[in-house]
Residue frames as qw, qx, qy, qz and C-alpha x, y, z in Angstrom:
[[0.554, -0.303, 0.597, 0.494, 29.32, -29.56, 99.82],
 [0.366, 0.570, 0.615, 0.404, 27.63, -29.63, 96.42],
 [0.208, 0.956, 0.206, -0.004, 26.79, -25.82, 96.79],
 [0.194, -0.834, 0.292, 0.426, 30.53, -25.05, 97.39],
 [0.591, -0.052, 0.728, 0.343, 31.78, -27.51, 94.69],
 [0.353, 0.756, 0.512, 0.205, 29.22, -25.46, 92.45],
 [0.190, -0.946, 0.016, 0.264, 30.74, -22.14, 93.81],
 [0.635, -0.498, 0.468, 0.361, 33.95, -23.37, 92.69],
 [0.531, 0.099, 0.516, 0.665, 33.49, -24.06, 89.25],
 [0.263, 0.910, 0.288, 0.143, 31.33, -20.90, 88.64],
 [0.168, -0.937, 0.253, 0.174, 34.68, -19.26, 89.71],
 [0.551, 0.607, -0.563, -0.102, 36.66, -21.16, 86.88],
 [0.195, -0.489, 0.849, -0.043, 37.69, -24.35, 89.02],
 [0.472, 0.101, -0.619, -0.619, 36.84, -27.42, 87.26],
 [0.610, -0.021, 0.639, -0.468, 33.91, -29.79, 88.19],
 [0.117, -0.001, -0.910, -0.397, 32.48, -32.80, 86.97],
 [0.767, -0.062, 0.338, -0.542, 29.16, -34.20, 87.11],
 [0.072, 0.193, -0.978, -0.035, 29.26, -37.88, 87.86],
 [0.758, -0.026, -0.303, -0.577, 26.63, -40.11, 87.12],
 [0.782, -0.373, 0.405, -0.294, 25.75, -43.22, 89.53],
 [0.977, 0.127, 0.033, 0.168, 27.05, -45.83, 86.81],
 [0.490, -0.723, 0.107, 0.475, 30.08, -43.71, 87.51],
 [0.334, 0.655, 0.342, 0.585, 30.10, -42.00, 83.53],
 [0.372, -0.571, -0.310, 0.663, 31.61, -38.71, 84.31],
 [0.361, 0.832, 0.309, 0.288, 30.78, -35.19, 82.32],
 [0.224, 0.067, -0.143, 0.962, 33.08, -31.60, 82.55],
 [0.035, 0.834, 0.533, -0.135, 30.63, -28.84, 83.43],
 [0.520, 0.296, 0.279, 0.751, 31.01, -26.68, 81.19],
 [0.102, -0.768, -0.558, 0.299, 29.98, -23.20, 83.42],
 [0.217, -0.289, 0.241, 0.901, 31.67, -20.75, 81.26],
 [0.086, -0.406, -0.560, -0.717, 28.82, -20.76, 78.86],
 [0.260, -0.641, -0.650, 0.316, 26.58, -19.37, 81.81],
 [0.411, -0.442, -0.068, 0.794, 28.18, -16.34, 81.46],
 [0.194, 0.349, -0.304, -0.865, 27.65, -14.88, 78.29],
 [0.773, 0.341, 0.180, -0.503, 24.63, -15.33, 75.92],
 [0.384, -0.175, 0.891, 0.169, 24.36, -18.20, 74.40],
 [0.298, -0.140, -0.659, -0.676, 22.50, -18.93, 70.50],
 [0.454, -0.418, -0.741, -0.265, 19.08, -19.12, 70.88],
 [0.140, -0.366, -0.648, 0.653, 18.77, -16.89, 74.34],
 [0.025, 0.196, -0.088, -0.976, 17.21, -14.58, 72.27],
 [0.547, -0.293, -0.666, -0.415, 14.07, -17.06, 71.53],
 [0.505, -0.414, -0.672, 0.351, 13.58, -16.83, 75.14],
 [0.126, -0.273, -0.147, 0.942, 14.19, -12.90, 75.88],
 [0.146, 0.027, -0.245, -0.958, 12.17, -11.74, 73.58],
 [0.522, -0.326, -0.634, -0.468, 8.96, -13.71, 75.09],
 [0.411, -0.311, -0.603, 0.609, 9.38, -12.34, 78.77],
 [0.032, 0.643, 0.047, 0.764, 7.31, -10.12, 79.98],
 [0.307, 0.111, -0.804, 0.497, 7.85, -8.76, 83.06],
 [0.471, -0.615, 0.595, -0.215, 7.60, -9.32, 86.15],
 [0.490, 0.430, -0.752, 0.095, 10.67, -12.42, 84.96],
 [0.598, -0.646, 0.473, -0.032, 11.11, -14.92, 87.52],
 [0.539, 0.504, -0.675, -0.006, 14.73, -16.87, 86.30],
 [0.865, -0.400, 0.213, -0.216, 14.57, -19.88, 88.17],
 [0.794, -0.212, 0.364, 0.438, 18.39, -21.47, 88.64],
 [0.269, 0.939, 0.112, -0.183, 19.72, -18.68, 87.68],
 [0.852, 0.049, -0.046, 0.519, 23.09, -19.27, 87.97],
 [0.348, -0.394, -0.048, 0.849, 25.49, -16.40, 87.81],
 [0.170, 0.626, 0.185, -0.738, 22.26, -14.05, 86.09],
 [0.001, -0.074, 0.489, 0.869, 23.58, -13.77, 82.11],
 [0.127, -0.508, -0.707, -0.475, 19.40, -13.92, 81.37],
 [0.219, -0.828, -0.462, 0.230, 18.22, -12.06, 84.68],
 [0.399, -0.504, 0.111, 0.758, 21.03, -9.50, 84.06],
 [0.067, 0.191, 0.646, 0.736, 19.89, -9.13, 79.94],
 [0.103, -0.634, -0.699, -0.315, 16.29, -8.71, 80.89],
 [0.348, -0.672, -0.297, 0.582, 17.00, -5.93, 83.35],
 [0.123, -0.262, 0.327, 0.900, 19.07, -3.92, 80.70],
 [0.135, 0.209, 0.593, 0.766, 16.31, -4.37, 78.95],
 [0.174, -0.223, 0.284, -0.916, 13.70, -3.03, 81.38],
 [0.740, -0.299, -0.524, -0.298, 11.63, -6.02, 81.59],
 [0.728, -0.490, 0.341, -0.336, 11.21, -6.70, 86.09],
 [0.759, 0.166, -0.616, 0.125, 13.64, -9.86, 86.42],
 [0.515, -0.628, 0.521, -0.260, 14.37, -11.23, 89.89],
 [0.597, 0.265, -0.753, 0.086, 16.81, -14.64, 89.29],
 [0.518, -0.642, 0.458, -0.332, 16.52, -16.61, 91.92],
 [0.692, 0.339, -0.607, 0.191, 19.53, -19.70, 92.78],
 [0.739, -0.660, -0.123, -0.060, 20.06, -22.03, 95.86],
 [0.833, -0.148, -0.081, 0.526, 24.13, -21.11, 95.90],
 [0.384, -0.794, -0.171, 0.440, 25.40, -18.25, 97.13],
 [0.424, -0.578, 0.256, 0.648, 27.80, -17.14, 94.40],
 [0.233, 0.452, 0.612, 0.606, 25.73, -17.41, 91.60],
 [0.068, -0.880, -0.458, -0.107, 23.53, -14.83, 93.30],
 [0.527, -0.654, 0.011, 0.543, 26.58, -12.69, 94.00],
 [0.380, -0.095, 0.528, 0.754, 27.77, -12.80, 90.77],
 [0.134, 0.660, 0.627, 0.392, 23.97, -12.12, 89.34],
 [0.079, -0.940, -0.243, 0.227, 23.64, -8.92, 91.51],
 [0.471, -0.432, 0.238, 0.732, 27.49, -8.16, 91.05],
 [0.239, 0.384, 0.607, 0.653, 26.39, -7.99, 86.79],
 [0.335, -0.058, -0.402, -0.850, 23.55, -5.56, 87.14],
 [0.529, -0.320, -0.746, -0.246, 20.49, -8.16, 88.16],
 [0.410, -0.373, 0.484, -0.677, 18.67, -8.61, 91.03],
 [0.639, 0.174, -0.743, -0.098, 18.59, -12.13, 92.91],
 [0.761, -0.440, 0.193, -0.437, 17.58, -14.16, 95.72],
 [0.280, 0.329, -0.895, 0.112, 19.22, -17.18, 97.17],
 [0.526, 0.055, 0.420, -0.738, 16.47, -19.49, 97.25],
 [0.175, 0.025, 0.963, 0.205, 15.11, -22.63, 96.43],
 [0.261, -0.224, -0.540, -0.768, 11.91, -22.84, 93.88],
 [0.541, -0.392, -0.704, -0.241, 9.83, -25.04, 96.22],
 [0.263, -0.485, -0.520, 0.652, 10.26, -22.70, 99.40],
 [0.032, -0.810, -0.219, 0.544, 8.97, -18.90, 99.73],
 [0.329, 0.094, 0.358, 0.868, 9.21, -16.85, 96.54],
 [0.089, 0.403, 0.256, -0.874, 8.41, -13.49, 96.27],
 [0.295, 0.409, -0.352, -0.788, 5.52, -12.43, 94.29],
 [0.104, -0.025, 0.983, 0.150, 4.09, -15.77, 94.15],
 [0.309, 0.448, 0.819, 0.183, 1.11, -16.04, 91.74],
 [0.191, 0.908, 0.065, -0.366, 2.08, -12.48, 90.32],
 [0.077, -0.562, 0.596, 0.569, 4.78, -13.28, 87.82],
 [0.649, 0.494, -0.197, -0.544, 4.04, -12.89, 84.03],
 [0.687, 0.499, -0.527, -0.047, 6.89, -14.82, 83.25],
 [0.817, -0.464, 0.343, 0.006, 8.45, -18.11, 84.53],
 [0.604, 0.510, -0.604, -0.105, 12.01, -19.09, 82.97],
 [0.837, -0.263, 0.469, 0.102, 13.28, -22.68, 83.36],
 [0.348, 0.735, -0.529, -0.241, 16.46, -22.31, 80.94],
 [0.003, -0.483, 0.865, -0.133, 19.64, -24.19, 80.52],
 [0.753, -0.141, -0.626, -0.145, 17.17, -27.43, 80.95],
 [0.041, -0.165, 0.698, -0.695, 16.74, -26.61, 84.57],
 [0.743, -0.285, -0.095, -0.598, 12.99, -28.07, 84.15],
 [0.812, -0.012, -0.582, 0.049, 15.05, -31.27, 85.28],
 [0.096, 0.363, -0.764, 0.525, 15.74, -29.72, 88.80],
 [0.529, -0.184, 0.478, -0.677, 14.76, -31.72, 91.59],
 [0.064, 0.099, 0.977, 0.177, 14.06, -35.37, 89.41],
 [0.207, 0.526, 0.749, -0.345, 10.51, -34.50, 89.38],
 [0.088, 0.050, 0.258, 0.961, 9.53, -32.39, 86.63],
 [0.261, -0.608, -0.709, -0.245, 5.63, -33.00, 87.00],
 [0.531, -0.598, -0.450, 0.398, 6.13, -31.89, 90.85],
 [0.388, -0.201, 0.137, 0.889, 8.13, -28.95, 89.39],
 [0.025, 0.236, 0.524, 0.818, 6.14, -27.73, 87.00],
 [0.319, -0.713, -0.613, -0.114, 2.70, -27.76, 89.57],
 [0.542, -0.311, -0.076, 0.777, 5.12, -25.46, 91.31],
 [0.100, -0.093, 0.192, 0.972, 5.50, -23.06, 88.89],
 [0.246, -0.514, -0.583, -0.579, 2.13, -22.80, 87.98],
 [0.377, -0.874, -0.275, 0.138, 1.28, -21.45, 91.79],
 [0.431, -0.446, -0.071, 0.781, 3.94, -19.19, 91.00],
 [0.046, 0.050, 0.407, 0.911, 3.13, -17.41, 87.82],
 [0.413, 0.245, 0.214, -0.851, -0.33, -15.09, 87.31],
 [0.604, 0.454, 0.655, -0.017, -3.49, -16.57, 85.47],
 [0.507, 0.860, -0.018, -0.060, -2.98, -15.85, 81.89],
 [0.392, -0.739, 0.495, 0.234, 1.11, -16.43, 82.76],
 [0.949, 0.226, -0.221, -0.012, 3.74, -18.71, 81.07],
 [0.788, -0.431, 0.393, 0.200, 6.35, -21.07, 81.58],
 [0.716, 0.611, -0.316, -0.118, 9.41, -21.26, 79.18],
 [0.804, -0.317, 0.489, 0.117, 11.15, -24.25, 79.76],
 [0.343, 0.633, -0.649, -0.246, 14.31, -25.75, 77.65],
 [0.920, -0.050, 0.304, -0.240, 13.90, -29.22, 77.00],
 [0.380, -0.420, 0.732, 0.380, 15.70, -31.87, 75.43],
 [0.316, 0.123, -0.640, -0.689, 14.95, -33.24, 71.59],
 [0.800, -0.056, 0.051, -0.595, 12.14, -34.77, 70.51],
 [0.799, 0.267, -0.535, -0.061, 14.13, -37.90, 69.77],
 [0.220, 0.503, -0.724, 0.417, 15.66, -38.00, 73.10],
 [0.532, -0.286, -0.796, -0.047, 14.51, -40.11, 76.00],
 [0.305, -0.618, 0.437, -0.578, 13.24, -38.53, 79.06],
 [0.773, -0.230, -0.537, 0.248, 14.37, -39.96, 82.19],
 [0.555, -0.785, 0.272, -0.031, 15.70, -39.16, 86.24],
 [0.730, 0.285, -0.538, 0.310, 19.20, -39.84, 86.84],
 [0.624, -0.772, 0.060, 0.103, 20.77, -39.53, 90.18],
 [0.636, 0.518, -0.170, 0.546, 24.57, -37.51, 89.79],
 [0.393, -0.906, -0.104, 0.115, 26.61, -35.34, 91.81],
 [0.300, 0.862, -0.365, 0.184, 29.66, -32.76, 91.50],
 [0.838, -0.048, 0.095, 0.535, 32.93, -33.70, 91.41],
 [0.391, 0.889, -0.190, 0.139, 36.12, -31.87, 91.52],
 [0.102, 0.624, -0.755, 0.171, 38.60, -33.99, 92.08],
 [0.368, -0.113, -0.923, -0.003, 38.77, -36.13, 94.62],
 [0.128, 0.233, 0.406, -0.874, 36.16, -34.05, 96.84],
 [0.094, -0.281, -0.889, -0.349, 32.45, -35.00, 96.12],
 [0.442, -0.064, 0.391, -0.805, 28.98, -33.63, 96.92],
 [0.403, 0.008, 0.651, -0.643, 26.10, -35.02, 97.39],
 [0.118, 0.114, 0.915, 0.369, 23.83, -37.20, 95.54],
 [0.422, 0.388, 0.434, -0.695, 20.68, -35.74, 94.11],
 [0.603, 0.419, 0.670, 0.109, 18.04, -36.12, 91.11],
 [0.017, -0.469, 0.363, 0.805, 18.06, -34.49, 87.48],
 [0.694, 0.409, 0.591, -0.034, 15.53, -35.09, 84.95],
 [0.051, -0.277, 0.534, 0.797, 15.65, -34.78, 81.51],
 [0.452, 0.501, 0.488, -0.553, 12.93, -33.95, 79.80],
 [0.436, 0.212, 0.621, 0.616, 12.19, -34.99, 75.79],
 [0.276, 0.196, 0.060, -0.939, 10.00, -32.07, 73.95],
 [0.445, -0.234, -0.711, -0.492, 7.74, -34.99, 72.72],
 [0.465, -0.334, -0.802, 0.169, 6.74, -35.28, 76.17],
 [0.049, -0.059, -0.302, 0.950, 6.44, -31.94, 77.28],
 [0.464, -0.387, -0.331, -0.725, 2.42, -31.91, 76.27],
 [0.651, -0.417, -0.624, -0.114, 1.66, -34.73, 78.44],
 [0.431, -0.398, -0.576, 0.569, 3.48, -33.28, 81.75],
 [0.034, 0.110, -0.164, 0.980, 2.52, -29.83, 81.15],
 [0.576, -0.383, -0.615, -0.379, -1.26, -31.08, 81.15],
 [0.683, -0.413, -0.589, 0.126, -1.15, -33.19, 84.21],
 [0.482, -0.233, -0.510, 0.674, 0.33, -30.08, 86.00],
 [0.120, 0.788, 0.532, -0.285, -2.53, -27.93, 84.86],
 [0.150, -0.514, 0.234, 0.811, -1.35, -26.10, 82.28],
 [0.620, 0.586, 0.458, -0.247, -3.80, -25.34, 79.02],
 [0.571, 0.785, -0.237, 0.027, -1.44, -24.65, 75.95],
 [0.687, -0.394, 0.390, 0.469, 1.92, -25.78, 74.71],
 [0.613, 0.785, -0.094, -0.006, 3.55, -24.29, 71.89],
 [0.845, -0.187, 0.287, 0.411, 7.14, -26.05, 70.93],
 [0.671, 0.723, 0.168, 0.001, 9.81, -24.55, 68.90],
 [0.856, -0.199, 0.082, 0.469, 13.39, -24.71, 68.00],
 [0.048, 0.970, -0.148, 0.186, 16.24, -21.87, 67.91],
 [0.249, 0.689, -0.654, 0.188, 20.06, -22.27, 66.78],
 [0.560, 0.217, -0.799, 0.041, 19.30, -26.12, 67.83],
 [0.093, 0.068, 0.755, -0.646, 17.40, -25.77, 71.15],
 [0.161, -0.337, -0.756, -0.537, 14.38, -26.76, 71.86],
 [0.020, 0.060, -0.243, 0.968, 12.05, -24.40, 73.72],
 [0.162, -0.596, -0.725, -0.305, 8.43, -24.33, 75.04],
 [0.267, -0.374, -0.057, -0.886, 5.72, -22.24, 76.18],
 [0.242, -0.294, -0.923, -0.058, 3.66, -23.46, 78.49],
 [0.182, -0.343, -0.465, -0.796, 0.53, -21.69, 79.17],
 [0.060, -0.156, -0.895, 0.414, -1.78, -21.41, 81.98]]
């Protein structure tokens, strides 16, 4: 349910995300589409071989192609990965924490759009990527301010009266990004902000 409810609004039909205390949000998937300020503090620190992890419908696997950097997006709903190949990209429908090709051969890992918060676990995430990306690799992850609080919620799409499923979402603060990239074995962090995002490196 949640993957078609996601299908739906990447194809312009609106969705919410609803939070357990039952605080509801628009999702706002039009900005997926085209670049967005500040993608360009990310692009220009890929090299490839890219993996885009929740890719959505590509607009960063589809940019790094044109630009001949290796990008493979990969996204666990079917029509974002339609829409990423449809653009130009190449894409996989496929969840981070199964099979991925290329695993502990990619230069680059991207966790945009604050997608380090899939799965509520961002530690659990992040040990992840690090058996995905080469020694000498990085993570770039989008995080949330330093002033902000990190936390798990538990939410799920809405569009109407037609609901999916309940799952976790962290949010992650960049004051906290040293300690979890540490503990998931990563040896450098390097923070820094672009047209109001806030953006790390994380090193292995």
């Amino acid at each position: 349910m949640m993957g078609q409810l996601y299908a739906d609004a990447l194809g312009g039909a609106g969705a919410e995300l609803e939070y357990v205390d039952g605080t509801r949000v628009a999702l706002d998937t039009a900005r997926w589409f085209d670049p967005i300020d500040g993608d360009e503090a990310l692009l220009e620190r890929c090299a490839s071989p890219t993996l885009d992890i929740g890719s959505g419908p590509g607009r960063l696997t589809v940019e790094l192609t044109r630009r001949g950097v290796r990008a493979l997006g990969i996204d666990i709903t079917p029509r974002a990965v339609a829409l990423t190949r449809r653009a130009g990209g190449f894409a996989l429908l496929r969840d981070v924490f199964d099979e991925v090709p290329g695993s502990g051969r990619w230069t680059t890992a991207l966790l945009a759009d604050g997608n380090i918060g899939i799965g509520g676990h961002p530690e659990a995430l992040l040990r992840r990527v690090r058996q995905l990306v080469r020694p000498g690799g990085a993570v770039l992850a989008e995080l949330a301010p330093p002033d902000a609080t990190s936390r798990v919620d538990r939410l799920r799409l809405r569009r109407g009266p037609v609901v999916g499923d309940w799952f976790g979402w962290a949010t992650v603060s960049a004051s906290d990004i040293p300690r979890l990239a540490h503990a998931a074995g990563f040896r450098q962090v390097e923070r820094w902000t672009a047209h109001g995002r806030w953006l790390a490196r994380l090193s292995r």
